[in-house]
VOGU-3710 file (C-alpha; in Angstrom, 3 decimals, decimal comma):
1> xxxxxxxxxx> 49,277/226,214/237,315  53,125/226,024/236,380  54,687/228,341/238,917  57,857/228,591/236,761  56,484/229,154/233,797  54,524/232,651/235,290  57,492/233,629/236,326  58,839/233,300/232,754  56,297/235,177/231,668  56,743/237,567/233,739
11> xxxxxxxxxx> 60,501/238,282/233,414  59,807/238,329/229,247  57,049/240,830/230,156  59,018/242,988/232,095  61,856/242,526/228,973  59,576/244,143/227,247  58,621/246,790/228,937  61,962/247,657/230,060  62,969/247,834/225,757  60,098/250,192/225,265
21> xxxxxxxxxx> 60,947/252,115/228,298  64,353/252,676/227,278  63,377/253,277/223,466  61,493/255,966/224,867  64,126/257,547/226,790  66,580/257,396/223,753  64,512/258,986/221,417  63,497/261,716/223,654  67,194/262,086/224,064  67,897/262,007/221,263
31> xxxxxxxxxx> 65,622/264,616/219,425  66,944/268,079/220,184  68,025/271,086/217,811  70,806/270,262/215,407  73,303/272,748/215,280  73,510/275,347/212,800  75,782/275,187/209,890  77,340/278,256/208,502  76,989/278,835/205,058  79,225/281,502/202,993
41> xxxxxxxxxx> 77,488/282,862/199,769  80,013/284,673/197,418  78,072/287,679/196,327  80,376/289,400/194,319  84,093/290,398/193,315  84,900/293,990/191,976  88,413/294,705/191,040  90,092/297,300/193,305  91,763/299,301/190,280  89,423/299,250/187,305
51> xxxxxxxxxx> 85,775/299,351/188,922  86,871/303,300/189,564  84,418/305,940/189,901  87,529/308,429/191,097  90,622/307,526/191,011  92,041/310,269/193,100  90,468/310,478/196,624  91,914/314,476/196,653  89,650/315,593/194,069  85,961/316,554/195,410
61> xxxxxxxxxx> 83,108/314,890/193,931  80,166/316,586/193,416  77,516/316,563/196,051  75,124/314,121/194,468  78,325/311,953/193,965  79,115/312,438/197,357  76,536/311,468/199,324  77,464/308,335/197,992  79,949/307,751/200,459  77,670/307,711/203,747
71> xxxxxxxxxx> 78,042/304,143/204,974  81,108/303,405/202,264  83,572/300,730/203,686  86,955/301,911/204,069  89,908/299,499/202,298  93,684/299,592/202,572  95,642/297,081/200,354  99,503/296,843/199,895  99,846/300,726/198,983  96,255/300,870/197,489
81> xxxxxxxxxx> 93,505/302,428/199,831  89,701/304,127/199,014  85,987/303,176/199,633  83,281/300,761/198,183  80,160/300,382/198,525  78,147/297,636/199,784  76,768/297,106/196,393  79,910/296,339/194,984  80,526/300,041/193,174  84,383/301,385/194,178
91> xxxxxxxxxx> 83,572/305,103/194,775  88,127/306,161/194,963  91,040/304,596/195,177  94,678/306,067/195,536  98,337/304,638/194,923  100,396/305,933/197,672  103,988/306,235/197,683  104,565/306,080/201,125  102,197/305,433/204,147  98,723/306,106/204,432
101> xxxxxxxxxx> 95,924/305,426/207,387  92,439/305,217/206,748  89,066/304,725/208,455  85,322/305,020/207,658  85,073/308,574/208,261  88,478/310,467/207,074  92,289/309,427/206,047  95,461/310,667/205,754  98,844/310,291/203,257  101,816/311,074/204,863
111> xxxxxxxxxx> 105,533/309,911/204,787  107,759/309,662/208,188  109,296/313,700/207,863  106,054/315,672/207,069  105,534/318,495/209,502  101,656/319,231/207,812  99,471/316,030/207,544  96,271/316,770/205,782  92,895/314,829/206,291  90,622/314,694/203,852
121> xxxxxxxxxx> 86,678/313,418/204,382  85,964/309,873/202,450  84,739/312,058/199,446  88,320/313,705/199,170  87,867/317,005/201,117  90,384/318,293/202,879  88,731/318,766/206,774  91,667/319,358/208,831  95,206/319,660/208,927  97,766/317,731/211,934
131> xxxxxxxxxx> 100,713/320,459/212,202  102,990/318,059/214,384  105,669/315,629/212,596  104,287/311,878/213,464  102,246/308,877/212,512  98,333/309,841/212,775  96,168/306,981/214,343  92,115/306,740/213,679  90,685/304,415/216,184  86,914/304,792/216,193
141> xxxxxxxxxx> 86,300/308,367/215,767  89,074/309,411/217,767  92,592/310,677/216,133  95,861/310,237/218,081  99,577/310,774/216,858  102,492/309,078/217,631  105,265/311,082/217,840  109,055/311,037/216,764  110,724/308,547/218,946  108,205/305,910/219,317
151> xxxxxxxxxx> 107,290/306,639/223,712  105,518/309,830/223,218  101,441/310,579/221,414  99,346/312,807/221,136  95,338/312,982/221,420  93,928/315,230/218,432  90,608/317,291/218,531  88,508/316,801/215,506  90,130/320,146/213,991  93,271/318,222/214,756
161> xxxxxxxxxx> 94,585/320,692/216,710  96,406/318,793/220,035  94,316/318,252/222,924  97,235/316,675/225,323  100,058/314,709/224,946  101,873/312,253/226,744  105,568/312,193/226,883  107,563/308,602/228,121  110,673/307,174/227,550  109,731/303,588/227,446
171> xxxxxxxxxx> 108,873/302,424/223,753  105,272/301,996/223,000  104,388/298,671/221,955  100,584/298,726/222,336  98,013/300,799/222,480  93,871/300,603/222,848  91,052/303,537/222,998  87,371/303,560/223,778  85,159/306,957/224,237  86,372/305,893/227,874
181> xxxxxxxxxx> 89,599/306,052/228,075  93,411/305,143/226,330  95,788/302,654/227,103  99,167/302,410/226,494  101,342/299,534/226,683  105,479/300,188/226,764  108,096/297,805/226,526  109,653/298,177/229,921  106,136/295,979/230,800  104,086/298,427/232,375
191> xxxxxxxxxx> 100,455/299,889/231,224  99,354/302,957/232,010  95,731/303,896/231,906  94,575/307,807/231,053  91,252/309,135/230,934  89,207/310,979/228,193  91,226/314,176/229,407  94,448/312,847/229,615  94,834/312,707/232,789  96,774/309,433/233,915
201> xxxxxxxxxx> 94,250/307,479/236,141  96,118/304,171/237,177  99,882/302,397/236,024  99,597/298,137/236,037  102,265/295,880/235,652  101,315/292,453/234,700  104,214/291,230/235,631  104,784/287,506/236,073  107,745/287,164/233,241  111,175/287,103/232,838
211> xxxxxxxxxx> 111,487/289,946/230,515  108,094/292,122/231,234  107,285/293,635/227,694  103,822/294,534/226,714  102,684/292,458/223,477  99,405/293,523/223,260  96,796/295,803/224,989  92,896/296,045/224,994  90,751/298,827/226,648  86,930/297,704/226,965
221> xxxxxxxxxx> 83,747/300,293/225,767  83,098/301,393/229,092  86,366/301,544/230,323  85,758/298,914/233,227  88,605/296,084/231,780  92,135/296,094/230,837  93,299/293,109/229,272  96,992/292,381/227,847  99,419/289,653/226,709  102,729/290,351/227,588
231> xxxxxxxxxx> 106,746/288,664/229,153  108,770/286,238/227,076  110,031/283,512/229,895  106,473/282,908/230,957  104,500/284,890/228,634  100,734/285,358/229,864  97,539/286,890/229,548  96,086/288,967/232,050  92,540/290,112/232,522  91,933/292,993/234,986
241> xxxxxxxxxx> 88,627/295,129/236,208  89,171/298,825/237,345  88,255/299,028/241,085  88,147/302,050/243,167  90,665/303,881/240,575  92,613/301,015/240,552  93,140/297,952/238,100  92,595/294,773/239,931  94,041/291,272/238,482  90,752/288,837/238,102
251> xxxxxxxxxx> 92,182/286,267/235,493  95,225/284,876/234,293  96,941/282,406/232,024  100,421/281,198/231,286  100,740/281,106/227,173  101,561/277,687/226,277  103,316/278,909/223,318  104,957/282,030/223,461  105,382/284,886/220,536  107,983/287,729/219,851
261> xxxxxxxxxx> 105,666/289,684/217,662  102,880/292,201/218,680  99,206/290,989/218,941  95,803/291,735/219,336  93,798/292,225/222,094  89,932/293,133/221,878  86,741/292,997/223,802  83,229/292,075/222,590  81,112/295,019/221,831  79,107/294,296/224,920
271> xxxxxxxxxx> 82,137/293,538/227,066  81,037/289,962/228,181  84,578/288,305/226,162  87,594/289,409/225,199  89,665/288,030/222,403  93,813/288,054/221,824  95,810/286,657/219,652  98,820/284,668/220,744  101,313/281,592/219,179  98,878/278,781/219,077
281> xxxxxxxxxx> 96,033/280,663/217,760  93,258/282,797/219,204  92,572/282,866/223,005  88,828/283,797/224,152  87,958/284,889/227,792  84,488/285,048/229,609  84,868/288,520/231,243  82,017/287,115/233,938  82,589/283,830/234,668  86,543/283,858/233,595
291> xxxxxxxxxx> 85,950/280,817/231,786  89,596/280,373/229,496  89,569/279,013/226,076  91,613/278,554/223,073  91,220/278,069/219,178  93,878/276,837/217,522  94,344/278,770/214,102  97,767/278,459/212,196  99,773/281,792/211,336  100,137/285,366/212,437
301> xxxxxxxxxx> 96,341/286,523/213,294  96,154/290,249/211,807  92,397/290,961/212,818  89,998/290,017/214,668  86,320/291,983/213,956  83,185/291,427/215,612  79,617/291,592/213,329  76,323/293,160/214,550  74,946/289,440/216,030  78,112/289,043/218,187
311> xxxxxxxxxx> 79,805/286,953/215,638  83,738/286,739/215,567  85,693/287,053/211,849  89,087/286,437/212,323  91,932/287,192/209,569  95,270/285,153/209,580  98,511/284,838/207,440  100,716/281,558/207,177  103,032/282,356/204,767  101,369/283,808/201,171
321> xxxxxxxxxx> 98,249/282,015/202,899  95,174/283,899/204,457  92,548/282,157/206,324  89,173/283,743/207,678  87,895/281,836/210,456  84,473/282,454/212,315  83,735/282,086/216,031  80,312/282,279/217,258  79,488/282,919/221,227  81,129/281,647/223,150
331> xxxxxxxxxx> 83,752/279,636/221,605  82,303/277,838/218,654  84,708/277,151/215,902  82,207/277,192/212,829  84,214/277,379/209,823  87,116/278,901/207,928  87,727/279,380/204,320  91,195/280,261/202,685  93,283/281,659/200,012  96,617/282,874/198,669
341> xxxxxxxxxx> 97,479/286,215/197,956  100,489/288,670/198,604  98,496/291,075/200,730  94,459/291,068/202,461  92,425/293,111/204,555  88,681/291,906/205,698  86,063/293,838/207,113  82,708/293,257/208,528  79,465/294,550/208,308  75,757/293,064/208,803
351> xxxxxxxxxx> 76,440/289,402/208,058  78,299/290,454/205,241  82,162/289,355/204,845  84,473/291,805/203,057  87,921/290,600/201,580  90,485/292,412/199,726  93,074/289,909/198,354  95,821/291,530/195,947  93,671/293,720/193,815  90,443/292,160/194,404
361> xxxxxxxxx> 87,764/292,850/196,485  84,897/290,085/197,590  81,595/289,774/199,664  80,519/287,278/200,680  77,309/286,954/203,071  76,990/284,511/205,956  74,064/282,376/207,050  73,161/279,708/209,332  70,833/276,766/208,292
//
């Protein structure tokens, strides 16, 4: 027997083995879920101004008519607002000359010296009447008014008769409200936190700037976090959980790139992340583990709306540009789609994708595959 040639036969069988072996271990590696890939389908587009079925939201529809308008989606382009359906049907629209706010349930017209601000239902009655000079506010079922003067508002009743009112002297430059609670953000840096009642339940300063000016403000469901972007010389974010009547700092950020302009702040639904907007694009938070990321997304970021599934739609302007780009859980970056246009709004609504552009209006439904 060759000793040498058993032990080449041995070292080509273990070769062998060892190839297999490692085949193996590759494909096992190898084979997992792909990732999903979003998919927008364009449904349809209905134009704004001639797909009318009222063109004056002050005149009542009848009741058949009106019923119509349970689960309509609320619009507001340029100085065009109203309601459409999902199906694509515009049930009213209205020019107006001068301002206007609107949400799903009621809206008002109103120019910057009227002492009587009617509010009229979706179907165009008239359900209440603010008898205060100001700029009403619907955020989520609740009605405040900013009063003459920019530091002082006022939380309405559903009548809109005042319930309380807050009077400052610092500007307001941000402002948040959940069933839970309101928060106000004021240029001289400093939040202040008031419950339900209006009673004032806690003041925070962020701090940590040269010039300590609030940007941007966000109040979570429960009423548990505060976030806020704020400062220019060292402009940061600052994420902070209410403690024994207190707001307690828990997270933090300097901003790379710093903005003059207002921005958004907002929580997930189910409070686990909160969103803001700031220079370099959108900024995403893990309200648990604290975890800090960023998106970078070109332009001014004007919403940022979360769908029933958790998914994040998020509207931005470069220029006569808009881009709408989605973010899945936690920070995925799963597509964007853009177009030109002189003014947009989007809105969101059971993996469907509303966008106004000029005087358009488009769905478009998303899905993963």
């Amino acid at each position: 027997m060759n000793p040498g040639l058993d032990s080449a036969k041995k070292k080509k069988r273990f070769a062998v083995i060892l190839i297999v072996v490692l085949c193996v271990v590759y494909v096992l590696c190898a084979v997992r879920p792909l990732s999903r890939e979003i998919h927008f389908i364009p449904v349809w587009t209905i134009d704004a101004y001639k797909n009318t079925k009222n063109d004056k939201l002050s005149e009542r529809l009848s009741e058949a008519d009106a019923s119509a308008f349970e689960g309509a989606i609320a619009y507001k382009m340029g100085q065009t607002a109203g309601y459409f359906t999902r199906s694509g049907i515009i049930l009213s629209s209205v020019t107006f000359p001068y301002k206007a706010v609107i949400s799903q349930s009621c809206y008002s017209l109103y120019d910057t010296h009227s002492s009587r601000i009617p509010v009229y239902s979706p179907d165009g009655a008239k359900i209440a009447e603010i008898k205060q000079t100001g700029f009403p506010y619907f955020d989520g079922g609740r009605t405040f008014q900013f009063l003459p003067g920019g530091s002082s508002f006022s939380r309405l009743s559903e009548d809109c008769s005042v319930e309380w009112t807050y009077e400052g002297f610092a500007p307001i430059t941000a402002f948040s409200s959940s069933d839970n609670g309101v928060l106000v953000g004021f240029a001289d840096g400093n939040l202040i936190l008031f419950g339900p009642d209006g009673k004032k339940e806690f003041d925070f300063a962020p701090g940590g700037s040269d010039i300590p000016v609030i940007l941007g403000a966000g109040l979570s469901a429960s009423g548990k976090y505060i976030a806020s972007v704020s400062g220019q010389g060292g402009q940061r974010f600052v994420l902070a959980e209410k403690r024994n009547g207190m707001a307690s700092a828990v997270c933090h950020k300097t901003l790379e790139k710093e903005t003059t302009k207002q921005v958004i702040v907002k929580f997930s639904r189910n409070e686990d992340y909160v969103y803001y907007s700031y220079a370099g694009g959108l900024g995403i938070v893990d309200c648990g583990t604290h975890k800090h990321s960023t998106i970078p997304i070109e332009g001014n970021i004007l919403s940022i709306q979360e769908d029933s599934d958790g998914t994040i739609f998020v509207l931005s302007r470069l220029g006569k540009n808009f881009t709408v780009s989605v973010v899945e859980p936690f920070d995925v970056y799963s597509g964007s789609f853009s177009f030109d246009a002189e003014t947009a709004f989007m809105s969101v609504r059971d993996g469907s994708l509303f966008v106004g552009h000029d005087s358009k209006i488009s769905r478009i439904d998303i899905r993963h595959k």
